[in-house]
Backbone of each chain as ProteinMPNN parsed JSONL, in Angstrom:
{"seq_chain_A": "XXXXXXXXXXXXXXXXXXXXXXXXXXXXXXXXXXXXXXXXXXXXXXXXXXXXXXXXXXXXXXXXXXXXXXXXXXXXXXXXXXXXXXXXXXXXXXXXXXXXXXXXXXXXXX", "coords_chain_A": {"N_chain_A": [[89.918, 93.793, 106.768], [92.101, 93.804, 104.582], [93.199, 94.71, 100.952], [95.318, 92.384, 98.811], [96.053, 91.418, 100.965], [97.855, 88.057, 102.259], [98.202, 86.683, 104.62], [98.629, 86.24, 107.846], [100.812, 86.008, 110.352], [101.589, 84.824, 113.318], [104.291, 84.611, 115.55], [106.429, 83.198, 117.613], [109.427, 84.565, 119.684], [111.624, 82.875, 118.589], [110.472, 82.032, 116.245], [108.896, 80.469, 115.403], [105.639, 78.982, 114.79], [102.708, 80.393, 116.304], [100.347, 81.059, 115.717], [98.955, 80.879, 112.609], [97.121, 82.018, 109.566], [96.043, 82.334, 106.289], [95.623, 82.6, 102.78], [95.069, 81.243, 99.211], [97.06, 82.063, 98.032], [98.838, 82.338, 99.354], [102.67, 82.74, 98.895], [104.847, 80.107, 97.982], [107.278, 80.414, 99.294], [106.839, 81.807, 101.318], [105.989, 79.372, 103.37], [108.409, 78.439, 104.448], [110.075, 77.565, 107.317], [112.422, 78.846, 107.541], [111.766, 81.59, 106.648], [110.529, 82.719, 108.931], [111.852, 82.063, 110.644], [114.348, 84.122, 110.153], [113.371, 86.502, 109.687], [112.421, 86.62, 112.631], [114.939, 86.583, 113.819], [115.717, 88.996, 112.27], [114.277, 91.18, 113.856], [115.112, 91.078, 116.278], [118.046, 91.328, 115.596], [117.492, 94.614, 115.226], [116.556, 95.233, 117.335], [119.285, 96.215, 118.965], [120.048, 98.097, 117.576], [120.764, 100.172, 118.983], [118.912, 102.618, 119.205], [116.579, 102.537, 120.404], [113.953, 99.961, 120.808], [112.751, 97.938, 118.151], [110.1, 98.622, 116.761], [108.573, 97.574, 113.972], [109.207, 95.8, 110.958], [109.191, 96.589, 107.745], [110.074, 94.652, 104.839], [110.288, 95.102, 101.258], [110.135, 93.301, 98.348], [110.32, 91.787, 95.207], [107.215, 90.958, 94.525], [105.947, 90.47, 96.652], [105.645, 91.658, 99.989], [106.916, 91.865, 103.569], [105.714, 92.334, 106.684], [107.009, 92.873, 109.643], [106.279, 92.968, 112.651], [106.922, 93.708, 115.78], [106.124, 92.436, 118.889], [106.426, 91.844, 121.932], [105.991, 89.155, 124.008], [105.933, 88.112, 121.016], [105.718, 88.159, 117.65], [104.326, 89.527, 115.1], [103.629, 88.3, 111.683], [103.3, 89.631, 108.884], [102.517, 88.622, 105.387], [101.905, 90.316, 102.204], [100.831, 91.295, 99.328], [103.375, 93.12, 97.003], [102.224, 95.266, 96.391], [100.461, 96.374, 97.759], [98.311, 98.277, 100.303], [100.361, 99.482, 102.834], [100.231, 100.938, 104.916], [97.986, 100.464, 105.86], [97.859, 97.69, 106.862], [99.782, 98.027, 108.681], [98.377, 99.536, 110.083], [96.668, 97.58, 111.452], [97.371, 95.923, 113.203], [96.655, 97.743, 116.231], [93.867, 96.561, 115.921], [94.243, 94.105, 116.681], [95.04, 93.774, 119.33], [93.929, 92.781, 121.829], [93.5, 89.88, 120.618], [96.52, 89.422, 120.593], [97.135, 89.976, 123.175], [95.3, 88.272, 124.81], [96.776, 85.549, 123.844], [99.619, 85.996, 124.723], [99.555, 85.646, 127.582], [98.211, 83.158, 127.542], [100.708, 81.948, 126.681], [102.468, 82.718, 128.957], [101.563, 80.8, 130.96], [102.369, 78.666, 129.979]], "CA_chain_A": [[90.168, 93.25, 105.427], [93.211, 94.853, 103.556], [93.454, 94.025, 99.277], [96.502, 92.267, 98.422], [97.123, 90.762, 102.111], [97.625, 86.853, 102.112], [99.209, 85.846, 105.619], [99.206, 86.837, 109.284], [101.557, 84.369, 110.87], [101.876, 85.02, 114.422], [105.097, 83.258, 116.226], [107.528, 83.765, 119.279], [110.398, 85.553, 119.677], [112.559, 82.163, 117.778], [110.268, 82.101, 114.269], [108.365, 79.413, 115.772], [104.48, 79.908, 114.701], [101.753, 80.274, 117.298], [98.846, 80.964, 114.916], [98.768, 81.07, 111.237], [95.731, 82.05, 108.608], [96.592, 82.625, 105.302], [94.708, 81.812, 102.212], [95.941, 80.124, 99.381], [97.72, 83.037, 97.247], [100.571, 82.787, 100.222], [103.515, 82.7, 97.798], [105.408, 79.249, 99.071], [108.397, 80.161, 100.142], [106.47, 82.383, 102.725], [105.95, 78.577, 104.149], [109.304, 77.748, 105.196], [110.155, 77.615, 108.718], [113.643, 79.737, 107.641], [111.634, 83.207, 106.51], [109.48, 83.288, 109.684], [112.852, 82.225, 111.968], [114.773, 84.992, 109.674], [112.202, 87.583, 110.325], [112.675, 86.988, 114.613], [116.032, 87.163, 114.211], [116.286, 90.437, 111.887], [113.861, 91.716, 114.711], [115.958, 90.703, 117.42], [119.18, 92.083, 115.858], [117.447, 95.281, 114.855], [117.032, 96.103, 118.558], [120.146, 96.153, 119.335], [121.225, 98.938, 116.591], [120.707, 101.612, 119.673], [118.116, 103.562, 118.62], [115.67, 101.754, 121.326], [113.249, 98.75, 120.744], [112.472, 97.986, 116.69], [108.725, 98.334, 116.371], [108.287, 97.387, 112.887], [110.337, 96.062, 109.832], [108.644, 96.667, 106.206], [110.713, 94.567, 103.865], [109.18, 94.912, 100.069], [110.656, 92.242, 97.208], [109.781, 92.15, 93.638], [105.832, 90.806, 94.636], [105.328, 90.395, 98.187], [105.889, 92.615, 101.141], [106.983, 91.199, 104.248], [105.757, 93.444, 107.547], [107.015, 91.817, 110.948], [105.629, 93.841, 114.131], [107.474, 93.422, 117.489], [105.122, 92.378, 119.669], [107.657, 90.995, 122.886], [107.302, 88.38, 123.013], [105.277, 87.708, 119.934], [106.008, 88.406, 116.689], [103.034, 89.388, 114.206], [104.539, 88.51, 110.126], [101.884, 89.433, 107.076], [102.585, 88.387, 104.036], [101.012, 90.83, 101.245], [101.631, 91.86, 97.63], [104.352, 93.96, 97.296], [101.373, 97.108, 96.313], [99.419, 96.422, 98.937], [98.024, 99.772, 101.41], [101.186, 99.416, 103.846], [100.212, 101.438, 106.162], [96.629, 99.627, 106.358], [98.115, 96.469, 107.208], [100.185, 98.574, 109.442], [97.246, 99.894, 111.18], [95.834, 96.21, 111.681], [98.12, 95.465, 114.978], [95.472, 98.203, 117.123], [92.704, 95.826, 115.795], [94.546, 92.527, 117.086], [95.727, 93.998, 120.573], [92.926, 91.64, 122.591], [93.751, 88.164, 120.551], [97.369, 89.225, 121.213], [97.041, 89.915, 124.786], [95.056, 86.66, 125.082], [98.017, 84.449, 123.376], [100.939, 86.294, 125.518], [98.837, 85.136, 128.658], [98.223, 81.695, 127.743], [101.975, 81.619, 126.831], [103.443, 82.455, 130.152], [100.931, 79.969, 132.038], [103.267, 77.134, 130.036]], "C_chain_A": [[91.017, 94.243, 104.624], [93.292, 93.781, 101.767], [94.386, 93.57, 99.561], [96.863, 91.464, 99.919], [96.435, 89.176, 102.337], [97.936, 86.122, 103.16], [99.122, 86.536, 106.425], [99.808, 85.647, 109.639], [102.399, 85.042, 112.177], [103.338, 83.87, 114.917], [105.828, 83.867, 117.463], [108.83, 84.174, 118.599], [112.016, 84.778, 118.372], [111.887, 82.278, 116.257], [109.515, 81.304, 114.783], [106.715, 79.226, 115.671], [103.636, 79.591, 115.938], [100.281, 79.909, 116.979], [98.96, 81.52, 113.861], [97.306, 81.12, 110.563], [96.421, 82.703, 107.514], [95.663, 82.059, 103.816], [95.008, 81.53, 100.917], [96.643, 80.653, 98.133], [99.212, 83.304, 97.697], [101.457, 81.636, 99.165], [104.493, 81.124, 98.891], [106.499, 79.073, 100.043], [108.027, 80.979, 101.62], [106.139, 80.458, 104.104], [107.046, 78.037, 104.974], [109.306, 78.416, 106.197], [111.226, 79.017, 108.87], [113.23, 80.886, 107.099], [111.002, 83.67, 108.028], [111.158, 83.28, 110.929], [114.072, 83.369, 111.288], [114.503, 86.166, 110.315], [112.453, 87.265, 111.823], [113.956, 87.362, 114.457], [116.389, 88.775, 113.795], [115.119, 91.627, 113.112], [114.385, 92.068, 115.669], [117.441, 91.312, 117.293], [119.079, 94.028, 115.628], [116.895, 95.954, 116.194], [117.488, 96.007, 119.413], [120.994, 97.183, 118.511], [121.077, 100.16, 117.576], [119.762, 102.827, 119.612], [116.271, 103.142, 119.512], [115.13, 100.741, 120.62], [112.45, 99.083, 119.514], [111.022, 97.648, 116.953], [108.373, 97.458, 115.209], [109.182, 97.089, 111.951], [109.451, 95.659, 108.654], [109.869, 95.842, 105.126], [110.002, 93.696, 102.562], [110.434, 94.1, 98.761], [109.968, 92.807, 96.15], [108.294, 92.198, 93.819], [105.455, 90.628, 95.727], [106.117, 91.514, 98.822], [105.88, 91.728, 102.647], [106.723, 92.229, 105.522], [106.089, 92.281, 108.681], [107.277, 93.168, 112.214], [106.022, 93.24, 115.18], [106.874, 93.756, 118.387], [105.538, 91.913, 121.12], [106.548, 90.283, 123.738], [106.901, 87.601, 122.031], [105.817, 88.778, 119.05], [104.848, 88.297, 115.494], [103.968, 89.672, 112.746], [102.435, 88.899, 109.566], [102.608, 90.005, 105.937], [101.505, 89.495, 102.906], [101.587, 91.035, 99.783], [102.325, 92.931, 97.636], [103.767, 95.409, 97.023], [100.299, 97.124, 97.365], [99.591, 97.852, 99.85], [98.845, 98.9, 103.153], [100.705, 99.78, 105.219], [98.641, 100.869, 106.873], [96.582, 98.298, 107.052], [99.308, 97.318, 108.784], [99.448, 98.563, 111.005], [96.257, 98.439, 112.404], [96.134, 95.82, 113.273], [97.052, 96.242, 115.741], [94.469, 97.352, 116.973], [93.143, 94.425, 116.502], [95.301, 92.547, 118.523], [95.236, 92.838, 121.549], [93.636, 90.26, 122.484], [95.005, 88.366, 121.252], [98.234, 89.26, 122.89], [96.67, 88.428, 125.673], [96.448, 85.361, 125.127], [98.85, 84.755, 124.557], [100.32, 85.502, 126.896], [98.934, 83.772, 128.595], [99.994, 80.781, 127.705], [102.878, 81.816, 127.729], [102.727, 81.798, 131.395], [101.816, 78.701, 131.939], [104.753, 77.572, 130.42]], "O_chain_A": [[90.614, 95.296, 104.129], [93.403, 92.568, 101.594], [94.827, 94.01, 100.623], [97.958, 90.904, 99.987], [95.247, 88.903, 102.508], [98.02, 84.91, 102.967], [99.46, 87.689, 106.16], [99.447, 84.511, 109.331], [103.493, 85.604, 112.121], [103.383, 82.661, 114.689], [105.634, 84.934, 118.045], [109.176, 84.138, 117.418], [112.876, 85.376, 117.726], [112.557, 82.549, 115.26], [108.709, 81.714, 113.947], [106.297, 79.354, 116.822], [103.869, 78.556, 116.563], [99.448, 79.131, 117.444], [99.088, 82.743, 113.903], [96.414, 80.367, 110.954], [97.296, 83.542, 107.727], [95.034, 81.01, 103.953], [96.162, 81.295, 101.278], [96.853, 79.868, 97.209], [100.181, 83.878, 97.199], [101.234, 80.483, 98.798], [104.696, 81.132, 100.105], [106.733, 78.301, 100.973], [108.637, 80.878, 102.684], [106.114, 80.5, 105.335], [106.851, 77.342, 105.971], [108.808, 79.536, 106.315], [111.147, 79.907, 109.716], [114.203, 81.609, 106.879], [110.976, 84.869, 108.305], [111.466, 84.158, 111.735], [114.946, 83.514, 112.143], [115.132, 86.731, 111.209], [112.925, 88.329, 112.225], [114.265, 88.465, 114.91], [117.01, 89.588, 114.482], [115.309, 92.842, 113.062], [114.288, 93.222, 116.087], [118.075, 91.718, 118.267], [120.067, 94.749, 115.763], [116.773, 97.179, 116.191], [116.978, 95.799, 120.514], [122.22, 97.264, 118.585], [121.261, 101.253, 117.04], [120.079, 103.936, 120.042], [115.149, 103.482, 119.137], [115.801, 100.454, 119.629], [111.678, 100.042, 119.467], [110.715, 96.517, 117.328], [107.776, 96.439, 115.557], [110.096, 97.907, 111.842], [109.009, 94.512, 108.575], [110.627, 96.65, 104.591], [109.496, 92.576, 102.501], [111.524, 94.619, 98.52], [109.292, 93.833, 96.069], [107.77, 93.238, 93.421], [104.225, 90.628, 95.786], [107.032, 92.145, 98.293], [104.932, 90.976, 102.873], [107.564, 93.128, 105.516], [105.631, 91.138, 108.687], [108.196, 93.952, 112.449], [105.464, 92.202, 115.537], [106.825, 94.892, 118.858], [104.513, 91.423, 121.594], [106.021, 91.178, 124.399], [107.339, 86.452, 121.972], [106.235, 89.886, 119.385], [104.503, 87.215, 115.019], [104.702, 90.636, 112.53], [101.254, 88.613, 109.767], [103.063, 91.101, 105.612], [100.292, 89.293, 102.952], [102.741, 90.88, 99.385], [101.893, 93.843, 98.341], [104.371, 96.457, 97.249], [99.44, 97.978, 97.583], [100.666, 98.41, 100.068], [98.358, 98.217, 104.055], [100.757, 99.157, 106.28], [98.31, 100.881, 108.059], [95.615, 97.841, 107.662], [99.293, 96.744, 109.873], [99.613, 98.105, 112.136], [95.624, 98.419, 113.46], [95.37, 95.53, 114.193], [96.206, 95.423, 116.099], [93.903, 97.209, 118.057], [92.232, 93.678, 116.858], [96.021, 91.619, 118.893], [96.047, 92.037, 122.013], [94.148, 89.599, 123.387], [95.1, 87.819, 122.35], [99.262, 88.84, 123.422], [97.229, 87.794, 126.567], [96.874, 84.628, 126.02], [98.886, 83.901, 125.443], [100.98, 84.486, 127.114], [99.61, 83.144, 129.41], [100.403, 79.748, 128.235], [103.996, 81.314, 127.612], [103.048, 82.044, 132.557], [102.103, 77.917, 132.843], [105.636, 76.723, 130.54]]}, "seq_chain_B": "XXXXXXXXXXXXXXXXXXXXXXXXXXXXXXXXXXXXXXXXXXXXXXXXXXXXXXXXXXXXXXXXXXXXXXXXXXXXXXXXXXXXXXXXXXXX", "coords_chain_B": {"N_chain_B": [[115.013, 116.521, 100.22], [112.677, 115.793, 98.462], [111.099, 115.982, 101.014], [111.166, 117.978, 102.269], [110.2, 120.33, 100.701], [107.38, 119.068, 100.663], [106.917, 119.679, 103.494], [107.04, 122.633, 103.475], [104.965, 122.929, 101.234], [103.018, 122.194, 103.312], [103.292, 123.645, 105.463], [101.921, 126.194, 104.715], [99.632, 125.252, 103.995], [98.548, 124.931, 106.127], [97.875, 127.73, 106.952], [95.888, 128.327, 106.142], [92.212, 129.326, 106.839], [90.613, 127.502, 109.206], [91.744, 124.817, 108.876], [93.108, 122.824, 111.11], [94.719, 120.17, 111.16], [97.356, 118.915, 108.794], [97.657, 115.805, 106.684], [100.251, 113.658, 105.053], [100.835, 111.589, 102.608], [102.514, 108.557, 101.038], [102.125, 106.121, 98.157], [101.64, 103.985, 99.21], [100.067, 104.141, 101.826], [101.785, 104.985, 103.468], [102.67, 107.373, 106.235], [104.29, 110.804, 105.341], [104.846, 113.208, 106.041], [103.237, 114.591, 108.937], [101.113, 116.946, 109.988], [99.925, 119.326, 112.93], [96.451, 118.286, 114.039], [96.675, 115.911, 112.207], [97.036, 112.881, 112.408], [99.624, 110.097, 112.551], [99.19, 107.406, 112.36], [96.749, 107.262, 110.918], [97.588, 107.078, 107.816], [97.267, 105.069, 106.242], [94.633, 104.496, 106.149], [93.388, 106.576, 105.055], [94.346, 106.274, 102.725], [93.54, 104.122, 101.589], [90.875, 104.507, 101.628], [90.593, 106.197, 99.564], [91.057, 104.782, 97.647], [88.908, 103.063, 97.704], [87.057, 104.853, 97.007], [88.125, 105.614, 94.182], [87.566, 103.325, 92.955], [84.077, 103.105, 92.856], [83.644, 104.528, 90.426], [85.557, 103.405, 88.59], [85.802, 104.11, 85.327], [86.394, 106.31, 85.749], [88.886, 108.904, 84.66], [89.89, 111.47, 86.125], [91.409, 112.025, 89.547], [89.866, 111.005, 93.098], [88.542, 113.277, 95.082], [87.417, 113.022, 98.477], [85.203, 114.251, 100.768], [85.111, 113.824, 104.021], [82.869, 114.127, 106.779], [82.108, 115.271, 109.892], [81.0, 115.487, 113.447], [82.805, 117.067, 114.233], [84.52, 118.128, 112.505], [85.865, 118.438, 109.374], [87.136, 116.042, 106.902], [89.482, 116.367, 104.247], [90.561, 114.689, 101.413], [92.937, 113.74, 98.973], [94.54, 112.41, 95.935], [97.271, 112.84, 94.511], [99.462, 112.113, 91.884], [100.994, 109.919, 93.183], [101.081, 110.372, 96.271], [99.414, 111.154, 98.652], [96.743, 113.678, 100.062], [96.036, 114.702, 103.335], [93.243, 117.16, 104.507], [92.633, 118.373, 107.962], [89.806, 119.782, 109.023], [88.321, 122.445, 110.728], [84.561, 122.453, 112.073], [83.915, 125.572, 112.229]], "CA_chain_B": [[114.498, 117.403, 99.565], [111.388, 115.908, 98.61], [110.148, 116.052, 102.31], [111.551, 119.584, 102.971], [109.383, 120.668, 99.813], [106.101, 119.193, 100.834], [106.601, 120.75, 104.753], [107.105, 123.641, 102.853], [103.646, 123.494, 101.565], [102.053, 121.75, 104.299], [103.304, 124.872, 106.359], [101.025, 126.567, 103.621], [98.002, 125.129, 103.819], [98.195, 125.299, 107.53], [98.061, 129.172, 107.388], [94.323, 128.72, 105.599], [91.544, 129.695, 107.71], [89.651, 126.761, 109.872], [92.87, 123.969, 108.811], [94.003, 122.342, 111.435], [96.246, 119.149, 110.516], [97.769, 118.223, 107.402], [98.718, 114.508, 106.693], [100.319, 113.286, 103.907], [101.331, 109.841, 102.574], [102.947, 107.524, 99.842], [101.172, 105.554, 97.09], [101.752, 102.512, 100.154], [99.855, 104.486, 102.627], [102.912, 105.685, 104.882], [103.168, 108.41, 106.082], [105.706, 111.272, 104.688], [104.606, 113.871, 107.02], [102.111, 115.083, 109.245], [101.26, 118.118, 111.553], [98.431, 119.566, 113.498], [95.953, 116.941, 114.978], [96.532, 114.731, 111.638], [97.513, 111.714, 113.1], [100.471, 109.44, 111.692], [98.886, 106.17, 112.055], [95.78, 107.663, 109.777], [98.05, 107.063, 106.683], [96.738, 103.641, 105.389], [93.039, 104.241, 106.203], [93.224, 107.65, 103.979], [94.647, 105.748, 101.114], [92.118, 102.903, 101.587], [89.275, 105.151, 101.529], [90.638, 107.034, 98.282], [91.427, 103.457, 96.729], [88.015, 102.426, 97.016], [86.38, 106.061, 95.955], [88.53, 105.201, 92.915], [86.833, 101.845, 92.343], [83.644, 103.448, 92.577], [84.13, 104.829, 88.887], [86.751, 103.275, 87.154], [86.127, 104.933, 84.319], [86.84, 108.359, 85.275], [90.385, 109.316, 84.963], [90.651, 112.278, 87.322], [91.658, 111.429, 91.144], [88.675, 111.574, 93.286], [88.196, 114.087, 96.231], [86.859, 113.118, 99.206], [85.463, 114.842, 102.143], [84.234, 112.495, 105.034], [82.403, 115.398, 107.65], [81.801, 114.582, 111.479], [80.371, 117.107, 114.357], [84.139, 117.588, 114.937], [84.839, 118.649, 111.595], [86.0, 117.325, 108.025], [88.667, 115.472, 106.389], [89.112, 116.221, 102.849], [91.321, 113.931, 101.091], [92.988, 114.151, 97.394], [95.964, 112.302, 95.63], [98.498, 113.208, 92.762], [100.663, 111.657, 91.675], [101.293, 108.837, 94.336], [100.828, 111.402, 97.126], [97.426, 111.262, 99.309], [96.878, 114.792, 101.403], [94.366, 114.571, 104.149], [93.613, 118.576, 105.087], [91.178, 118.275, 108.381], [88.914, 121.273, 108.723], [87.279, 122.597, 111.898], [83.411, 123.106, 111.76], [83.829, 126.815, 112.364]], "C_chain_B": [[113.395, 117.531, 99.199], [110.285, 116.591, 99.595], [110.414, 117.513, 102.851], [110.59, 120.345, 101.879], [107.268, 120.679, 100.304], [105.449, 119.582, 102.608], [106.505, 122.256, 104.304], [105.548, 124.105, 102.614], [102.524, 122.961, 102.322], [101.814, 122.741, 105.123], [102.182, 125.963, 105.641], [99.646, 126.694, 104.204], [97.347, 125.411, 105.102], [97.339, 126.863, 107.808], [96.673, 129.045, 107.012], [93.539, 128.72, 106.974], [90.501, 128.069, 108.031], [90.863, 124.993, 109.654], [93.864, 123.558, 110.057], [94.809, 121.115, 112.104], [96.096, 118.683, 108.833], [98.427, 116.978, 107.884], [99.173, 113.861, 105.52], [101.098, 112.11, 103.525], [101.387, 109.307, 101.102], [101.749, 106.814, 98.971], [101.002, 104.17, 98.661], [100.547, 102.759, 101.678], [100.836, 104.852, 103.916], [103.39, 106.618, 104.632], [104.343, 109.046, 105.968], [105.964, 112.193, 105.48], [103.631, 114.666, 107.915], [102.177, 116.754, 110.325], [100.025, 118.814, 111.765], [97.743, 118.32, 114.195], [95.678, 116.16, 113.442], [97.622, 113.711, 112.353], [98.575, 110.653, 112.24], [99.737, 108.344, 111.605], [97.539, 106.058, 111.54], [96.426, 107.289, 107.871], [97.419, 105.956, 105.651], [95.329, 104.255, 105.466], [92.826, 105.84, 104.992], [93.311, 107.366, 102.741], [93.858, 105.016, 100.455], [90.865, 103.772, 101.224], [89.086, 105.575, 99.98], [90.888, 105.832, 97.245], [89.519, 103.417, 96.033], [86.807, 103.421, 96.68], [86.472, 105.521, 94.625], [87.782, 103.899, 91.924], [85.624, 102.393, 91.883], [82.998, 104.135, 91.18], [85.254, 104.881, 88.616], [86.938, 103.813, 85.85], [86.815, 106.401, 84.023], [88.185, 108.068, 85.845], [91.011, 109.884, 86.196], [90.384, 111.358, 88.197], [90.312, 112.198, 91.402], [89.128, 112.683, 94.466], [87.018, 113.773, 97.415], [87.006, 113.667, 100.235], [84.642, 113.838, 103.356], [84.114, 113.745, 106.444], [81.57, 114.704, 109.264], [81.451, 116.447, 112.097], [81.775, 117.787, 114.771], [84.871, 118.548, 113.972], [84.606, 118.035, 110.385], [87.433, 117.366, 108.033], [88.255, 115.589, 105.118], [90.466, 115.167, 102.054], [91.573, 114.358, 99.39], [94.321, 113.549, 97.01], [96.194, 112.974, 94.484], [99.513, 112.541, 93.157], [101.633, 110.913, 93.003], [101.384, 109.476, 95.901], [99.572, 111.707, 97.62], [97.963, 112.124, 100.03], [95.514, 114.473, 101.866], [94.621, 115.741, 104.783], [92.211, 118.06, 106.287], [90.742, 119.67, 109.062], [88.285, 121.093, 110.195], [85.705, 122.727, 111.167], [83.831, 124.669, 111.28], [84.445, 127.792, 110.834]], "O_chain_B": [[112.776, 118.593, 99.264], [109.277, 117.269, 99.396], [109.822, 118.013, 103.808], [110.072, 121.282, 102.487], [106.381, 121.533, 100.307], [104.285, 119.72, 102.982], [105.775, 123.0, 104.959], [104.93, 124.997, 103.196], [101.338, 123.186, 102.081], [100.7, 122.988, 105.584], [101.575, 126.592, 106.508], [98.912, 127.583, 104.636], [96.227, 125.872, 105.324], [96.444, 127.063, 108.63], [96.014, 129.83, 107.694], [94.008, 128.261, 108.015], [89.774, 127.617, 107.146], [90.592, 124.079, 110.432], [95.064, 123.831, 110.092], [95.359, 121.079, 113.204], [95.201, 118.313, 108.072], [99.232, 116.807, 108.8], [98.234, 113.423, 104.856], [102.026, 111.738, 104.243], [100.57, 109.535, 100.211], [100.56, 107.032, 99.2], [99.916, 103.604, 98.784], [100.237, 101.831, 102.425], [100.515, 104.94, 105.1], [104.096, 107.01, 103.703], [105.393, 108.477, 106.268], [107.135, 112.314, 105.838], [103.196, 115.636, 107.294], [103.013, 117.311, 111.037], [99.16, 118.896, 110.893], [98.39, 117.479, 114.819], [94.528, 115.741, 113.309], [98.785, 113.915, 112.703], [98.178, 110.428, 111.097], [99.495, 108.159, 110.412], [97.007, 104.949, 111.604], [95.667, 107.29, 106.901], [97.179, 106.126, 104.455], [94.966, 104.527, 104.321], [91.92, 105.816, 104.159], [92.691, 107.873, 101.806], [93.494, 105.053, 99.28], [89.99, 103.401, 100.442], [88.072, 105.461, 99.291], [90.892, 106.071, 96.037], [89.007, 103.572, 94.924], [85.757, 103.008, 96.188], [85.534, 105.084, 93.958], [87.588, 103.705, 90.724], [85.548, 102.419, 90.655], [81.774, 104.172, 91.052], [85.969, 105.862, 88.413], [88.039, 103.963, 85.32], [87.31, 107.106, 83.144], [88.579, 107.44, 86.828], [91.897, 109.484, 86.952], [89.666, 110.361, 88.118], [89.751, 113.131, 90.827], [90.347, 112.787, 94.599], [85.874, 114.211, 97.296], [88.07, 113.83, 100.832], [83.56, 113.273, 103.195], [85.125, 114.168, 107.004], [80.69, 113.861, 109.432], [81.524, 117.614, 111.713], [81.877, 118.798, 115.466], [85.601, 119.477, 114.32], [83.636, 117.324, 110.122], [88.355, 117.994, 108.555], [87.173, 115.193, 104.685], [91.487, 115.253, 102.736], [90.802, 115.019, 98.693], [95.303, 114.002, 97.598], [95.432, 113.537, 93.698], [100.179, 112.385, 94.18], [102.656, 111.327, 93.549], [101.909, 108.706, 96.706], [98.763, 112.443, 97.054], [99.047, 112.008, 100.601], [94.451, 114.167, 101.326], [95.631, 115.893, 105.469], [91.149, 117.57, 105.904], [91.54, 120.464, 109.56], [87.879, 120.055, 110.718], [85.575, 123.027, 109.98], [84.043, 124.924, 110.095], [84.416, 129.022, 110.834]]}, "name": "protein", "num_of_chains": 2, "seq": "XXXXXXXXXXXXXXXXXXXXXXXXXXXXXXXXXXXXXXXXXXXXXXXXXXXXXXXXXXXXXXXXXXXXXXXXXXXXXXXXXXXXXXXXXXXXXXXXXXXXXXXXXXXXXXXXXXXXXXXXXXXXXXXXXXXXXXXXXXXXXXXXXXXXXXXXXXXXXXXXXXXXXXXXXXXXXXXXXXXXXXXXXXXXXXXXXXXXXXXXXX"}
């Protein structure tokens, strides 16, 4: 449980979601389809700047904070308030290694 | 310059007797720099802890100080001014 965080929104490597929870403070434009397929792509071109494979991209707005964790070939977004404990929501991915191990699995059985 | 300042006195605190890692981190919890066995991906959970010290008494102004003490050692924690240090201490 991190303050301030309103959204995990798991998806694949296109923006595409897998598994969303969110509760009901997520700001709306975090609903369109074009921040979550944004977010894969600025993932996707950000390793490719040479510097090896983009773990993480923090990008903070006026009131939200957008974290998207490169998970290959999942993509973990959370939505939080732009003062939210970064690095706590950071930390969260070690706590969600299992579910996301689970998902990647069931997704290369289809 | 900032970050060449507070290695400066991280290198410092190091030199004290039974000190050893310093970690230190943003008002966001990310870290700015660490060394010794403080750990980088400790940054949020230090801030978190000192958040909800803070709650604890809202009334009082000063920042709090915590030390959280294990058989391994302690962690003492302390912000200013948007700046959490976590010094961790041997027993000995």
């Amino acid at each position: 449980m991190v303050d301030g965080l309103h959204a995990i929104i798991i998806t694949d490597r296109d923006g595409v979601p897998v598994l969303k929870v969110a509760d009901e403070h997520l700001p709306h434009a975090a609903m369109q389809p074009r921040l979550l397929a944004t977010a894969a792509m600025a993932v996707e071109q950000a390793n490719k700047l040479g510097v090896s494979n983009n773990k993480n991209i923090i990008t903070v707005y006026k009131n939200h904070q957008l974290i998207s964790i490169n998970r290959q070939p999942l993509i973990v977004n959370m939505i939080a308030n732009a003062n939210a404990n970064t690095g706590l929501i950071l930390s969260l991915e070690a706590d969600m290694q299992e579910p996301l191990d689970d998902i990647c699995a069931a997704l290369e059985l289809h | 310059m900032m970050e060449k300042s507070i290695e400066k006195l991280m290198d410092e605190i190091m030199t004290n007797p039974g000190v050893n890692g310093v970690v230190c981190t943003d008002a966001q919890g990310l870290v700015v720099a660490a060394q010794g066995v403080g750990r980088k991906s400790t940054g949020g959970q230090m801030t978190g802890v000192l958040d909800l010290a803070r709650d604890l008494h809202p009334d009082v102004k000063d920042e709090p100080i915590v030390c959280i003490e294990s058989d391994a050692g302690s962690l003492l924690l302390k912000s200013c001014d948007g700046i959490t240090i976590g010094i961790h201490k041997t027993n000995s």
